[in-house]
C-alpha positions as CSV (number, residue, x, y, z in Angstrom):
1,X,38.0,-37.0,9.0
2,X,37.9,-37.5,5.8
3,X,38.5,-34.5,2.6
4,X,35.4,-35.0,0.9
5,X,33.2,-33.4,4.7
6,X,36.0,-31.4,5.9
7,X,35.3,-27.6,5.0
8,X,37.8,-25.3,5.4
9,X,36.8,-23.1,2.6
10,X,34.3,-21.1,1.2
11,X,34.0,-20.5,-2.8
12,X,31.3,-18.0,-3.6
13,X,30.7,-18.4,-7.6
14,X,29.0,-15.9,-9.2
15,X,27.9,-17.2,-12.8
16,X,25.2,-16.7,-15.5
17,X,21.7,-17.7,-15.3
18,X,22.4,-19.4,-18.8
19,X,25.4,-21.6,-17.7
20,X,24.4,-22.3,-13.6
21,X,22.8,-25.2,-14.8
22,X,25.1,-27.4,-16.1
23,X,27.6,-26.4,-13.4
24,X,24.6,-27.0,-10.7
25,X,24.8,-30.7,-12.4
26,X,28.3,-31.1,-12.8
27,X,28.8,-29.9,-8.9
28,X,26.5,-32.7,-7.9
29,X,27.8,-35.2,-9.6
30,X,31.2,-34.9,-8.4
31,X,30.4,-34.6,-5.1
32,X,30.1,-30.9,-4.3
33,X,27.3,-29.5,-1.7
34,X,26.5,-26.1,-2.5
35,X,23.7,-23.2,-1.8
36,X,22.0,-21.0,-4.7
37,X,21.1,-17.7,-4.1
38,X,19.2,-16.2,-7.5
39,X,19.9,-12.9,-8.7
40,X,20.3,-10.3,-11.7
41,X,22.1,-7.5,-12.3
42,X,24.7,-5.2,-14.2
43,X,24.3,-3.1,-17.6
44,X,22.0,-6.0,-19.3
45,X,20.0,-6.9,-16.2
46,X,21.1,-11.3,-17.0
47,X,19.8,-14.0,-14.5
48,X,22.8,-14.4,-12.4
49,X,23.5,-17.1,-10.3
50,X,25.3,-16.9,-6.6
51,X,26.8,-20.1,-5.5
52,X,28.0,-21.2,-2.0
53,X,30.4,-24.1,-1.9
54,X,31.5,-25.4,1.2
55,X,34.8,-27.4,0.5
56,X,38.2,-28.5,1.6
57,X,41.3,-26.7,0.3
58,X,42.5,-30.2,-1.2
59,X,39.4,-30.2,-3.6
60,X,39.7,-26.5,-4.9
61,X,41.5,-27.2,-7.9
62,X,39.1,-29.6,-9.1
63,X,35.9,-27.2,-8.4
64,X,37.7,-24.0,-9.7
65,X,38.5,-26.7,-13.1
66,X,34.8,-27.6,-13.4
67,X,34.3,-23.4,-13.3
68,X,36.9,-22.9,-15.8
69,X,35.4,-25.8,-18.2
70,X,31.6,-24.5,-17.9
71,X,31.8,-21.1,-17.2
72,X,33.3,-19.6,-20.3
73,X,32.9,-16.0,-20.9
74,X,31.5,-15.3,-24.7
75,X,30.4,-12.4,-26.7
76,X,27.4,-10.8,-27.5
77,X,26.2,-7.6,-29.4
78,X,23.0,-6.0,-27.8
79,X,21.4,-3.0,-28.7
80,X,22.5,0.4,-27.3
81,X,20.2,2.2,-25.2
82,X,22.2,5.2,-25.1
83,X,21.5,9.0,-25.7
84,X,23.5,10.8,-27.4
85,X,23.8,14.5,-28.1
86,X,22.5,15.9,-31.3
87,X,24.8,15.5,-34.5
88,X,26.6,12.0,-33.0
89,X,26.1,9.1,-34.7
90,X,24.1,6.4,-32.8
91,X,25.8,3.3,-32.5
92,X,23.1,0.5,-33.2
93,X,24.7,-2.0,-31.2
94,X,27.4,-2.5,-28.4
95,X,29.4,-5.8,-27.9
96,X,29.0,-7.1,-24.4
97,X,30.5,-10.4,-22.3
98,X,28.6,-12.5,-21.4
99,X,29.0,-15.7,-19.1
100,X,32.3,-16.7,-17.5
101,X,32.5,-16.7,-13.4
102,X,33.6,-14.3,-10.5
103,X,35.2,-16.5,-7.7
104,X,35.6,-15.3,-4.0
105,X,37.5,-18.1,-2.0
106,X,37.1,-17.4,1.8
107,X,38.9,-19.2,4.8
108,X,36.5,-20.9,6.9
109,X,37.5,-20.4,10.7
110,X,34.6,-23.4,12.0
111,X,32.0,-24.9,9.6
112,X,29.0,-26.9,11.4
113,X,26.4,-28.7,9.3
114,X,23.0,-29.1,11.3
């Protein structure tokens, strides 16, 4: 059996609407099957991307270094839409992170492709 179908590991990536693209491409074209699952969420309600790659413990490194490379975190100010109690100061704007990647690796007991 060769690495490249053997699946004895699950990466769930969880990464920005704004950068899934690219890593969608870059997966593709090195070879990487995966499954998207479309979401948003959290404090600034941003696209957000779920991604389900199937792969073999051997190929990890180079799948969490494609992650690494693409999915880098950055700031960004957006404006507060807090209340505050009379007499404090509003603060106009807040600085947020954006981007980057949360990675879940699972074991994979049995995989079966249909």
């Amino acid at each position: 059996m060769r690495i490249k179908e053997s699946v004895n590991r699950l990466a769930i990536l969880i990464v920005s609407g704004r950068q899934a693209d690219e890593l969608m491409g870059q997966l593709t074209e090195h070879g990487f099957n995966f499954t998207v699952i479309n979401s948003s969420g959290g404090m600034l309600q941003e696209a957000m991307v779920s991604l389900f790659v199937g792969v073999h413990q051997l190929r990890l490194p180079a799948l969490l270094a494609l992650v690494r490379d693409i999915c880098r975190p950055e700031t960004q100010y957006v404006p507060a839409h807090l209340h505050f109690q009379p007499g404090v100061t509003p603060i106009p704007m807040i600085e947020a992170r954006i981007g980057g990647a949360l990675v879940f690796v699972l074991n994979v007991e049995r995989f079966v492709q249909i």
